[in-house]
C-alpha positions as CSV (number, residue, x, y, z in Angstrom):
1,X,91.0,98.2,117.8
2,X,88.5,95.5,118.6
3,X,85.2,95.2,120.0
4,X,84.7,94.6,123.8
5,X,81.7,93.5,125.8
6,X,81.0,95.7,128.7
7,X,78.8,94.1,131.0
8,X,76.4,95.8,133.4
9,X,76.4,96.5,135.6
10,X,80.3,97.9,136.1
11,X,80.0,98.8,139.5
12,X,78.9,95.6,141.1
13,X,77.2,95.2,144.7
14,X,76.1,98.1,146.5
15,X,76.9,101.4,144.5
16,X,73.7,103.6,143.7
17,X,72.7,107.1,143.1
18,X,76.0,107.5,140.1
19,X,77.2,111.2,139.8
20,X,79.9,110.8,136.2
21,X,82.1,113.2,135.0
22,X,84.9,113.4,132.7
23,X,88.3,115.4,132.7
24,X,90.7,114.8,130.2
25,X,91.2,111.3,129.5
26,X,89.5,110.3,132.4
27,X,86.4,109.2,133.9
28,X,85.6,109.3,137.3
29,X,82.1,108.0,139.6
30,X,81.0,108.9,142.3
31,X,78.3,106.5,144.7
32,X,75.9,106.7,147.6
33,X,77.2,105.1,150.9
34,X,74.9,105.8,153.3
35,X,76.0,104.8,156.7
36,X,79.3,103.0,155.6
37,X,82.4,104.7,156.9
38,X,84.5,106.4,154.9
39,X,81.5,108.4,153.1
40,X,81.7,108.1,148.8
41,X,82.7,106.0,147.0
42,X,85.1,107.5,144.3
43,X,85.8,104.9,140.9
44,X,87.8,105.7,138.0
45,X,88.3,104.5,134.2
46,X,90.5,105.3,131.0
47,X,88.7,103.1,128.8
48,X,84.7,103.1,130.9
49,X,85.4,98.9,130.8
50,X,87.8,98.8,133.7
51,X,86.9,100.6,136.8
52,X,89.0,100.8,140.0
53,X,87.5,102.2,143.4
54,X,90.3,104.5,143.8
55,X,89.1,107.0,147.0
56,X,86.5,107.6,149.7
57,X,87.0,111.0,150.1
58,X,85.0,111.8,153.5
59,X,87.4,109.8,155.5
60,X,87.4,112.1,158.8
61,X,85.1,112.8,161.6
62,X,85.1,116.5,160.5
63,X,83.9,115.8,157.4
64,X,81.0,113.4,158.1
65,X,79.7,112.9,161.5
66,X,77.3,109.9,161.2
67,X,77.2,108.6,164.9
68,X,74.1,107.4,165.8
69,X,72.5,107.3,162.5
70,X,69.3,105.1,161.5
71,X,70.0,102.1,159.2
72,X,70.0,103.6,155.8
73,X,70.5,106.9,156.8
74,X,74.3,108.7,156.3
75,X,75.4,109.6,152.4
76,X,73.0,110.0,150.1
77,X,73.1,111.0,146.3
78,X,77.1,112.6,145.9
79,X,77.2,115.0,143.1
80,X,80.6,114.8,141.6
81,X,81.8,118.4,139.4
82,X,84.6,119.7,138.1
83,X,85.3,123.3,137.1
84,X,88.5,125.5,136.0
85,X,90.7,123.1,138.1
86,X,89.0,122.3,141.1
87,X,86.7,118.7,141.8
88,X,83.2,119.7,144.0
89,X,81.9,116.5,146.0
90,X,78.0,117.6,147.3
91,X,76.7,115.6,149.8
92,X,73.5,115.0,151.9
93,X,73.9,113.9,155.2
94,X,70.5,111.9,156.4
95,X,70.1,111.7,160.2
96,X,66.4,110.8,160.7
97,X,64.3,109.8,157.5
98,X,61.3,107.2,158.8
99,X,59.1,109.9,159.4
100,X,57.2,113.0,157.9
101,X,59.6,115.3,158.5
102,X,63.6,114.6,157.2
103,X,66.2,115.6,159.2
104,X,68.9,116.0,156.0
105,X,71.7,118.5,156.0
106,X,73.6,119.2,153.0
107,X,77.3,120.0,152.2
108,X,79.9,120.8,150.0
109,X,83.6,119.6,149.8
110,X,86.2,120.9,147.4
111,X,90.1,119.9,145.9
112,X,92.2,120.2,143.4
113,X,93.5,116.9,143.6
114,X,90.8,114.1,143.5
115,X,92.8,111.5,145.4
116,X,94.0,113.5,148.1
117,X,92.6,115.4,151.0
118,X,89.6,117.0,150.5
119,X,88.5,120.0,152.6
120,X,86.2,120.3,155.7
121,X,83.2,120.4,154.8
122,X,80.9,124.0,153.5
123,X,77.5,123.6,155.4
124,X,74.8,124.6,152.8
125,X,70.9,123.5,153.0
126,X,68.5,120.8,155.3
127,X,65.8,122.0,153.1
128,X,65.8,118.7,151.3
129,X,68.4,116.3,149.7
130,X,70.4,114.6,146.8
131,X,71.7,117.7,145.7
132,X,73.9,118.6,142.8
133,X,76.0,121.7,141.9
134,X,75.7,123.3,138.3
135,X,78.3,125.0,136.5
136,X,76.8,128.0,134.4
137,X,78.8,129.0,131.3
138,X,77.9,132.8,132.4
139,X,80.4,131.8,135.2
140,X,77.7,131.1,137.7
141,X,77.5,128.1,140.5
142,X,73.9,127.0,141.0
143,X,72.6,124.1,144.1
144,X,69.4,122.2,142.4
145,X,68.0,120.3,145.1
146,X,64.7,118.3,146.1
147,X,62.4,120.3,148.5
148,X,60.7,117.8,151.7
149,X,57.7,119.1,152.1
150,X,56.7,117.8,155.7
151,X,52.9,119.2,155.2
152,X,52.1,117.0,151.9
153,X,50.3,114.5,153.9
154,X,47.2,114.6,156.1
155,X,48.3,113.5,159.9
156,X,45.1,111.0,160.3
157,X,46.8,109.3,157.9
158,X,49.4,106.5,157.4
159,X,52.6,108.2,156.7
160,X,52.9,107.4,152.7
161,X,56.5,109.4,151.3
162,X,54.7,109.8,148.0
163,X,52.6,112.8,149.2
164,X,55.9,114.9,150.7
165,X,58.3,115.2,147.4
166,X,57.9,119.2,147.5
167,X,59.8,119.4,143.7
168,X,63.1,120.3,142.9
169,X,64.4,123.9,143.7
170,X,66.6,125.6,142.7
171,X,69.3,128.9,144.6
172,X,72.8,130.6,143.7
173,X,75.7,129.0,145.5
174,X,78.8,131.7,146.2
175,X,82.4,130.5,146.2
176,X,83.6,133.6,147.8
177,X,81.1,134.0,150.4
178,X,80.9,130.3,151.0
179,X,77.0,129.7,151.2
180,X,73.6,130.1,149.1
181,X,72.3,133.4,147.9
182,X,69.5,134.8,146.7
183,X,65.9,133.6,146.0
184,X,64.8,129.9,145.9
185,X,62.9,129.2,142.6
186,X,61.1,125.9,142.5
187,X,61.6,124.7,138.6
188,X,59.7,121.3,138.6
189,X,56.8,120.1,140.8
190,X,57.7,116.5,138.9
191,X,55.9,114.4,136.6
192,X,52.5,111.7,137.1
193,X,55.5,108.9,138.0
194,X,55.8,110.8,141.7
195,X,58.1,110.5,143.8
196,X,60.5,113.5,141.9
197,X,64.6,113.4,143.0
198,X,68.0,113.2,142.3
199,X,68.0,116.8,139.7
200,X,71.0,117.2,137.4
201,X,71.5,120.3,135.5
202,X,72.9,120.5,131.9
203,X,73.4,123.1,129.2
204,X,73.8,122.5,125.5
205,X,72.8,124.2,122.5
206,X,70.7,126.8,124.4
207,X,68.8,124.6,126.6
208,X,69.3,124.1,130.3
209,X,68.3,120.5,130.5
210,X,67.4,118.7,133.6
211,X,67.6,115.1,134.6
212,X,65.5,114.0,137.7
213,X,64.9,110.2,139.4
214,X,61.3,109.7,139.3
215,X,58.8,106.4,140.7
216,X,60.7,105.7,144.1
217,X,63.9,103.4,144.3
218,X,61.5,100.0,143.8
219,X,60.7,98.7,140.2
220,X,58.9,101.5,139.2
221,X,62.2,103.7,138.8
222,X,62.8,106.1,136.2
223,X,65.0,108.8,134.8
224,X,63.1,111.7,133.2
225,X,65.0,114.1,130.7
226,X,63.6,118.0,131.0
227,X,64.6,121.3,128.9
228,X,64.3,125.2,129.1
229,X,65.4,128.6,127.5
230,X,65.9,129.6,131.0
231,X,67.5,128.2,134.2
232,X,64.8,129.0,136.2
233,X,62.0,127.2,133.8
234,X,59.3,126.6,132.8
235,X,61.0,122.8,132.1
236,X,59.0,120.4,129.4
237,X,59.3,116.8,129.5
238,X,60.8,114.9,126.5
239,X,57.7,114.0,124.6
240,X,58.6,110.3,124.4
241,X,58.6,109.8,128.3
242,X,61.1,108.4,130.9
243,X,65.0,108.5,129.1
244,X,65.4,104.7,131.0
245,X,63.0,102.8,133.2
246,X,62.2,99.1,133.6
247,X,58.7,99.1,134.7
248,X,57.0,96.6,134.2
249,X,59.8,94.2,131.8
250,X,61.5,91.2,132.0
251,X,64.8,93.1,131.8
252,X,67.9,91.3,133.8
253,X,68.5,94.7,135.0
254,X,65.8,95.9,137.0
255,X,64.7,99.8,139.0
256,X,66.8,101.4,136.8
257,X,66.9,105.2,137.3
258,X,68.8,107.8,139.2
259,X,70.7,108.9,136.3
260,X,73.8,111.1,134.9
261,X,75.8,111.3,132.5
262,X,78.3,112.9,130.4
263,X,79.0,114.3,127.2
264,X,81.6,112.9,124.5
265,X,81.9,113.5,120.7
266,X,79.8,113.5,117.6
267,X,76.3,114.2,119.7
268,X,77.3,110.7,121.5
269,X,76.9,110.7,125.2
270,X,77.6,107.7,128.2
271,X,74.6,107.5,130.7
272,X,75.6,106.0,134.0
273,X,72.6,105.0,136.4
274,X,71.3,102.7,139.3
275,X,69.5,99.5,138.6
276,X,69.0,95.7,140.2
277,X,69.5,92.3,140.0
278,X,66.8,90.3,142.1
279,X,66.8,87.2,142.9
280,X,63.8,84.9,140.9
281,X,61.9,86.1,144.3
282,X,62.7,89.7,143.3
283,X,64.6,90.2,146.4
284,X,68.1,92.2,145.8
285,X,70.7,91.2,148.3
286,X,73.2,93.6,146.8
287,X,71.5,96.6,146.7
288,X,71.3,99.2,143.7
289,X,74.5,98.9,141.7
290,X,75.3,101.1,138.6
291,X,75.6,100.3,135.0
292,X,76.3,102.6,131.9
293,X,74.1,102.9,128.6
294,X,75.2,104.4,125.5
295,X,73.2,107.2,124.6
296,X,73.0,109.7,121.6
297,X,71.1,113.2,121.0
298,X,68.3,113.5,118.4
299,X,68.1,116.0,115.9
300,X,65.0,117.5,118.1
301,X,67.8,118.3,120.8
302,X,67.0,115.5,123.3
303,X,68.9,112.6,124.7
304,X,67.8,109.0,123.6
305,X,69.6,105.0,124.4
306,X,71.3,104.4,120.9
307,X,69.5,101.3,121.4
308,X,66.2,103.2,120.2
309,X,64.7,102.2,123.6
310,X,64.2,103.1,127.4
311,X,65.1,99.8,129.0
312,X,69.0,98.8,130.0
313,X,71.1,97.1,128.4
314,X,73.0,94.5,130.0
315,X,75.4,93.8,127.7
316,X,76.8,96.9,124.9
317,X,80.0,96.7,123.5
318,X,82.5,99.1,122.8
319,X,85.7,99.5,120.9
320,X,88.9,100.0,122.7
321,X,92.2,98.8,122.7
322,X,92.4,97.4,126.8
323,X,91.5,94.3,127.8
324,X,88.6,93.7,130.2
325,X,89.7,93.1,134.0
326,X,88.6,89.7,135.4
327,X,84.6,90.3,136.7
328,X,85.4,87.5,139.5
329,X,86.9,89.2,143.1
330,X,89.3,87.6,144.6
331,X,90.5,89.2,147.9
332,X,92.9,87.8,150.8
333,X,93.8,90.1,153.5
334,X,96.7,88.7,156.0
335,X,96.7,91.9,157.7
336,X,100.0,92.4,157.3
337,X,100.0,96.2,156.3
338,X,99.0,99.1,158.8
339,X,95.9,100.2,156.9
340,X,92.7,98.4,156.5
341,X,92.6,97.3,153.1
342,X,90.3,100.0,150.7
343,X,87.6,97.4,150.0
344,X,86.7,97.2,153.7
345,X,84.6,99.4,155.7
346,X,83.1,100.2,158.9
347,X,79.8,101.5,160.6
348,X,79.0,105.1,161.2
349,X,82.4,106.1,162.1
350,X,86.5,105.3,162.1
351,X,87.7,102.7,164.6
352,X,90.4,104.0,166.6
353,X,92.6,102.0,169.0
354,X,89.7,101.5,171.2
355,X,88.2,99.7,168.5
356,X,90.2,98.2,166.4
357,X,94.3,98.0,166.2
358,X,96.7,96.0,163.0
359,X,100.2,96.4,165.0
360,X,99.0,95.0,168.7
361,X,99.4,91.8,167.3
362,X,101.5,92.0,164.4
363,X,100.0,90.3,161.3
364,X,96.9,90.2,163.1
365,X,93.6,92.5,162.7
366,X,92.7,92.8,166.4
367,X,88.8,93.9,166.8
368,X,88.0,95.0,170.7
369,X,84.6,94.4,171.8
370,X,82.1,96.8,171.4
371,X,78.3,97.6,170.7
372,X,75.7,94.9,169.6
373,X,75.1,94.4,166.2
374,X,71.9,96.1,166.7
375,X,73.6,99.7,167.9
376,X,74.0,102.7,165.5
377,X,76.9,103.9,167.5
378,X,80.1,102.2,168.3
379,X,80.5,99.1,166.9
380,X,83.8,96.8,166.0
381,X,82.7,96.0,162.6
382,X,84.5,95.8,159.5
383,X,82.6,94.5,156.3
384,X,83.2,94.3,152.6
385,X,80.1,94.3,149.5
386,X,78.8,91.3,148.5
387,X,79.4,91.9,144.4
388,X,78.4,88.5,143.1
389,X,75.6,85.7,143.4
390,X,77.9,83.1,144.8
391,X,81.0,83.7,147.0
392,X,82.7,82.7,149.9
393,X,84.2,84.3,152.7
394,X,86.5,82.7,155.3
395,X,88.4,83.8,158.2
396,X,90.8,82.2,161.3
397,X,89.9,84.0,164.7
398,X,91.7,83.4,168.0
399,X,89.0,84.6,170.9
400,X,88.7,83.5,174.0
401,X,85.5,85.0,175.8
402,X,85.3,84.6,179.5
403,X,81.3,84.7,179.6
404,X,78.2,84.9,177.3
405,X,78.3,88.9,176.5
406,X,81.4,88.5,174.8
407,X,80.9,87.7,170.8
408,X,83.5,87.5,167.9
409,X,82.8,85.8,164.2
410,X,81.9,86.1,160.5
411,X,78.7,88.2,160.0
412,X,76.8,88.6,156.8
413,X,75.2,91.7,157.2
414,X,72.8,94.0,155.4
415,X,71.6,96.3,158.8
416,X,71.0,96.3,162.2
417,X,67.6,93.9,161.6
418,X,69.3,91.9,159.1
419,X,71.9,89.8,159.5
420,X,73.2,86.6,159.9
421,X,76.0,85.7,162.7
422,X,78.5,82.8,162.9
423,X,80.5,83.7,166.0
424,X,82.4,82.1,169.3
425,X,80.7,83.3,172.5
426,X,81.0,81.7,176.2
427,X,79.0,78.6,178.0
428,X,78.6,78.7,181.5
429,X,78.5,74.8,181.9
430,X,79.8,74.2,178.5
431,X,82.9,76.5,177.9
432,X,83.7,77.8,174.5
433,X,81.2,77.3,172.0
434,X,79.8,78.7,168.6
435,X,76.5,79.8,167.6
436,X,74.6,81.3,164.5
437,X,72.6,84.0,166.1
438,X,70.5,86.7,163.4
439,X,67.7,89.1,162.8
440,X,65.5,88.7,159.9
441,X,64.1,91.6,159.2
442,X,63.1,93.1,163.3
443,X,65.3,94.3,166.2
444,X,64.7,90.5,167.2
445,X,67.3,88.2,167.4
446,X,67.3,84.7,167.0
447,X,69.2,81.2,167.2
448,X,69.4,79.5,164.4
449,X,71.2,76.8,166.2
450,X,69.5,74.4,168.2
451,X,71.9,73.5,170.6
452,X,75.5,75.2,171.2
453,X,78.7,73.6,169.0
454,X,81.1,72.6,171.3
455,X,84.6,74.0,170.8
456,X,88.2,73.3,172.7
457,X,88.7,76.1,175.2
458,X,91.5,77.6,173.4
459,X,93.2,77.4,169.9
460,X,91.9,79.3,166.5
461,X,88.8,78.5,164.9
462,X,88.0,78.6,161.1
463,X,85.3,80.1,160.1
464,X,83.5,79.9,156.5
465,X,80.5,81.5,155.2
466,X,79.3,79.9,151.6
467,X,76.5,81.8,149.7
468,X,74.7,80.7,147.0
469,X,71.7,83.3,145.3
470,X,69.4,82.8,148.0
471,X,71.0,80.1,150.8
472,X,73.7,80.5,153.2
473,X,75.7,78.0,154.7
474,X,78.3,78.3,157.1
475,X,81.0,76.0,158.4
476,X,83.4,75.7,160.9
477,X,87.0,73.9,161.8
478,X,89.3,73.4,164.4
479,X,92.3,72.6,162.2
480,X,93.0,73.8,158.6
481,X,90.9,72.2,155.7
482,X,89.1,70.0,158.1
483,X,85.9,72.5,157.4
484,X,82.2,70.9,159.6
485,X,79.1,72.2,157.4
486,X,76.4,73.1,160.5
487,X,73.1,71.7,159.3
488,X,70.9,75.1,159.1
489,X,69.2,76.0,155.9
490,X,69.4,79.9,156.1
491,X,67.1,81.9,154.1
492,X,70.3,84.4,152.7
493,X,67.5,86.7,150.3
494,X,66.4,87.8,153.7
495,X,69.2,90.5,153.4
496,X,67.7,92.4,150.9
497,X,66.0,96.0,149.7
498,X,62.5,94.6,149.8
499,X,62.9,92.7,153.1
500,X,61.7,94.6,156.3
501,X,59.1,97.9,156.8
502,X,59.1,99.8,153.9
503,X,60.5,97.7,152.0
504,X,62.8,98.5,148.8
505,X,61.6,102.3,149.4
506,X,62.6,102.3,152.8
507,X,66.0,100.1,152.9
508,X,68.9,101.6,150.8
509,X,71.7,99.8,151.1
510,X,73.2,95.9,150.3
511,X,74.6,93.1,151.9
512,X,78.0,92.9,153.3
513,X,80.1,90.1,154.9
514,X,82.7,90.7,157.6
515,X,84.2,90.3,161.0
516,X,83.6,91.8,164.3
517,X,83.5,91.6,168.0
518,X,81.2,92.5,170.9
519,X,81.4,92.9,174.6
520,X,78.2,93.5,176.2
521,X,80.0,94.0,179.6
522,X,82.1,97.0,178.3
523,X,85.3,95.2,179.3
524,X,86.5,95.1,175.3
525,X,87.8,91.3,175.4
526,X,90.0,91.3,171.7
527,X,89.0,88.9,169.2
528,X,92.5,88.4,166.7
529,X,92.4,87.9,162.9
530,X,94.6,85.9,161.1
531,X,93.4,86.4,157.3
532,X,90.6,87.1,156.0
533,X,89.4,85.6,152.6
534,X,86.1,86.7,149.6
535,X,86.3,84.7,146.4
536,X,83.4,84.9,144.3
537,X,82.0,81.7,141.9
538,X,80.2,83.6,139.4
């Protein structure tokens, strides 16, 4: 069989906090969403070269109830298990986070087959989040979990997260009886990196072994391998320090942490973990992604990168007998099926009819105006990741507004203070026109355009979107091919992790681009989609 190169990372665009397992022949990954609609994103693999998103498995309003949810709040840090038959999907739910105290709630979601329904959802914990669910070989279940501790910090004081991660805790979760039991044991206050999350428990050989996120989600990430006698501790460190981290490197890959990973043959083990790719200003417009690291246990009985070192690969090669899947996306949507196609997604919840309809115009997505782009409620928005440095995304819209709170177009979107709009609106002395409206980083919006583009009061409108590393262009047309560049120069890195307060510690997700509609006046004027069109350059 020959040699293939796998290159990192293998989920590309927004995918962080991976949970791996493996049944049978097959690999499966599970990813943060946050407040993207369905909640999880599920991939799977044969071969751990070619992975396919194959299900989002909190797809109802019972399940996952995000309405009104701060930016970067919703799904954090899935746990993905299997045991004796039956797949366990933990979950936090974030609902407030910018603050001292976290308002988090945890749950748990079972079935027995991983593309199908999943159940309604077990309420467990707020206590903390990015929980995980251990499978003891003495046939018990344990939650390990990361405490908040609210009373950390000193209320004269900035609020700084660092002094609030309480350590990771540890309590028996019943099947039968449906909830925790027992005692809470705190088994790690966390290293001198700070910042202690995402816990994973192990067993091999004797040891319980625990994995933990360490540094923050910035460029000091890390993942930090632990071991006991006993599940409830005392846990040592490996001697040799963080398992993977970037810190301070020139690595292509950079924060690399939040880690997991699985158990093969022959002592040999696949690591699967977040990391970056900034821009040269160190500014990462598609969020955390995940990549995989071949990893192997010493004869001291701890987990080391085959590569002898703690820094990711980007490129590791591995033998197998498929071929690799073309790394370039190509996706064109003509809307002719009754389902939104699985790459998309929306905002906080499902659009129903009141929202959003693909049969009231046949072969047309139909988005009904809604909330600003600023709302963390209702708003007709569907988006897909950004996955590569250069792409462009293209659409043909027939809107016609009847006044200036009326709004359809292409958006490239990272949150509700980042974004940048190309849409058709109303002119009361000028009719139909289009305008590039955005927010750079505040609830502020601006116009990038200095004067409104003229357009024929009826009759679709192309619309194009060109991205290149850190500029945005967008263009316009009337008639098909005939595409008019508007003469911006838009500063695209602004929809990134480290843009904004807080920064990369405080902004969790990645850019998007999509279509949508508002209606300010609440009268829901339609805005029709013929196709819709991503193709990426590199």
């Amino acid at each position: 069989m020959p040699d293939i190169t796998i290159n990192n990372p293998i989920l590309k665009g927004f995918n962080p906090d991976p949970s791996i397992i493996k049944v049978g022949n097959d690999y499966y990954i599970a990813t943060s969403t946050f407040e993207w609609f369905p909640g999880v994103q599920i991939f799977h693999s044969t071969d751990l070269v070619n992975w396919t998103l194959v299900a989002r498995p909190l797809n109802r309003p019972s399940q996952l109830d995000m309405l009104g949810n701060p930016d970067s709040c919703g799904v954090w840090a899935p746990c993905l298990s299997y045991d004796n038959g039956t797949f366990y999907l933990i979950f936090s739910n974030a609902r407030r986070y910018w603050s001292q105290c976290k308002d988090v709630h945890n749950f748990l979601v079972t079935t027995d087959d991983i593309l199908g329904d999943w159940s309604e959802p077990t309420y467990l914990t707020s206590s903390g989040f990015d929980p995980s669910l251990f499978h003891d070989n003495n046939g018990k279940k344990w939650l390990v979990n990361l405490r908040w501790d609210h009373r950390q910090g000193q209320a004269s004081k900035a609020f700084d997260a660092e002094n609030y991660f309480g350590g990771i805790i540890l309590q028996e979760y019943s099947p039968e009886q449906g909830k925790l039991i027992g005692p809470i044991k705190k088994i790690f206050s966390g290293s001198e990196l700070g910042r202690t999350e995402g816990p994973h428990l192990y067993q091999r050989n004797g040891y319980y072994y625990l994995m933990v996120a360490e540094g923050g989600t910035g460029y000091e990430h890390a993942a930090l391998l632990l071991r006991s006698k006993s599940i409830e501790g005392p846990y040592e460190a490996d001697p040799q320090g963080p398992l993977l981290t970037s810190v301070n490197s020139e690595a292509r890959l950079q924060r690399a942490g939040h880690a997991d990973f699985v158990d093969i043959e022959n002592g040999q083990a696949w690591l699967v973990h977040l990391c970056s790719r900034p821009l040269e200003n160190r500014r990462s417009v598609m969020g955390r992604e995940t990549a995989i690291q071949q990893a192997q246990w010493s004869s001291d009985g701890w987990l080391r990168l085959t590569h002898g070192e703690a820094m990711p690969q980007s490129e590791l090669t591995i033998t197998t007998s498929n071929t690799v899947a073309p790394c370039l996306t190509k996706q064109y949507d003509d809307f002719e099926q009754t389902q939104l196609p699985i790459d998309f997604q929306t905002l906080r919840i499902p659009l129903d009819s009141e929202s959003l309809s693909l049969t009231e115009r046949p072969s047309y997505l139909r988005l009904k105006g809604r909330e600003s782009l600023g709302s963390s409620f209702t708003q007709a928005l569907v988006a897909r990741r950004q996955q590569a440095f250069k792409y462009s995304a293209a659409t043909k819209i027939d809107f016609s507004p009847v006044n200036f709170q009326q709004m359809a177009g292409l958006v490239c979107y990272y949150n509700s203070a980042k974004y940048y709009y190309l849409h058709i609106t109303q002119h009361e002395t000028l009719g139909r026109i289009l305008e590039v409206t955005g927010c750079i980083g505040d609830t502020a919006a601006q116009y990038f355009t200095p004067e409104p583009i003229k357009l024929p009061e009826a009759g679709e409108v192309y619309l194009n979107a060109e991205v290149d590393h850190d500029k945005l262009t967008f263009f316009y047309g009337t008639t098909e091919g005939n595409w008019q560049k508007i003469a911006l120069e838009l500063d695209y890195s602004i929809l990134a992790d480290e843009t904004g307060p807080g920064g990369e510690h405080a902004n969790f997700t990645g850019a998007f681009v999509g279509l949508c509609c508002q209606d300010l006046s609440g009268s829901r004027q339609p805005a029709d989609f013929d196709w819709f069109s991503y193709i990426e350059h590199e």
